[in-house]
C-alpha positions, -999 to 999 in steps of 0.1 A, spaced: -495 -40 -526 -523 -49 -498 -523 -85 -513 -507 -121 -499 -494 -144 -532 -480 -174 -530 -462 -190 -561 -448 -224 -575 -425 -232 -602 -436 -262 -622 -409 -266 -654 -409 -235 -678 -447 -223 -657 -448 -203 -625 -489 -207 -608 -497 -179 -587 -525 -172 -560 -533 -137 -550 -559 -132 -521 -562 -98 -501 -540 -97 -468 -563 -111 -444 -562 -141 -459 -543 -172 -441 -514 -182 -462 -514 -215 -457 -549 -221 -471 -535 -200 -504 -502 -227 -505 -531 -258 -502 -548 -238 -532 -518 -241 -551 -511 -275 -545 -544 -288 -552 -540 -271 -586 -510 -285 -595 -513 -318 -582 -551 -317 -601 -533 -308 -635 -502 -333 -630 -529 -359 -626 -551 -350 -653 -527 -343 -681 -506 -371 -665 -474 -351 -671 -459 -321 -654 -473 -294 -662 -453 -267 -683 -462 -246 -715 -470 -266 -741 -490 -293 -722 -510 -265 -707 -515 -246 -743 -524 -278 -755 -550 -285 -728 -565 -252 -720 -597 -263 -718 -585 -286 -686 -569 -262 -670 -599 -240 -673 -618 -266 -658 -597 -269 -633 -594 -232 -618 -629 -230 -626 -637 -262 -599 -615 -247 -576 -621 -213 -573 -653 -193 -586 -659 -161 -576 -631 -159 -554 -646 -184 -531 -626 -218 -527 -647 -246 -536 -628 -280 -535 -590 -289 -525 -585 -323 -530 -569 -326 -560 -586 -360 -568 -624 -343 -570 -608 -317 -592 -596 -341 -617 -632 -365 -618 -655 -331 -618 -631 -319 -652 -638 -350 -667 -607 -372 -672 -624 -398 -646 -657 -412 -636 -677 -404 -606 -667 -440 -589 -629 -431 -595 -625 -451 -626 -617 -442 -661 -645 -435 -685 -628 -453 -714 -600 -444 -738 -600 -403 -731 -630 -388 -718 -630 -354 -739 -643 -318 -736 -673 -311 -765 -667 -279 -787 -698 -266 -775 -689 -274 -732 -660 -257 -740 -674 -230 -757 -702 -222 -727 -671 -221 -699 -651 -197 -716 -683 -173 -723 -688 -180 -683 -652 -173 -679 -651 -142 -701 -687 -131 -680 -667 -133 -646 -635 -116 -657 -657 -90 -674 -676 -87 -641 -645 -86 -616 -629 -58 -644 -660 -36 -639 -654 -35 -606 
């Protein structure tokens, strides 16, 4: 209760996004969209369980350039994709597969584990 969500189904996946009531649904639905259309382009596949379980560091990536801290930081679904990594700054791609180092993935899920931490001790 006292929160607006907005939801998609995407195969076997439902996304939701929760903000508090004063928030303007239709900038939660463009939220939404932007994350899907940024993970259909970036694992170049719809996304459902297994493709997400397989790339969790990119969907991690993902929420984490389009949201931090509550605070929406990008929506176009294209910036999303070339800031995670699976294209160059100039739109191109950056070879075969551009992929995720142990150790970059190890520092954003200590950042991620910081910020849930954080909002939990709240």
């Amino acid at each position: 209760d006292n929160m607006v969500s907005v939801y998609r189904n995407s195969s076997d996946v439902w996304f939701y996004v929760v903000g508090t009531p004063t928030e303007n649904e239709l900038v939660l639905v463009n939220v939404l969209a932007a994350l899907h259309e940024a993970l259909s382009t970036a694992l170049r596949t719809t996304p459902d369980k297994s493709s997400l379980l397989d790339n969790f560091d990119t969907l991690l990536l993902a929420i984490d350039e389009l949201i931090d801290g509550g605070m929406i930081l990008e929506m176009d679904s294209n910036a999303i994709v070339n800031r995670v990594g699976m294209k160059g700054s100039d739109g191109g791609t950056t070879g075969s597969e551009s992929t995720f180092t142990e150790q970059s993935f190890n520092t954003m899920l200590a950042s991620a584990r910081e910020q849930i931490a954080r909002s939990l001790m709240k």
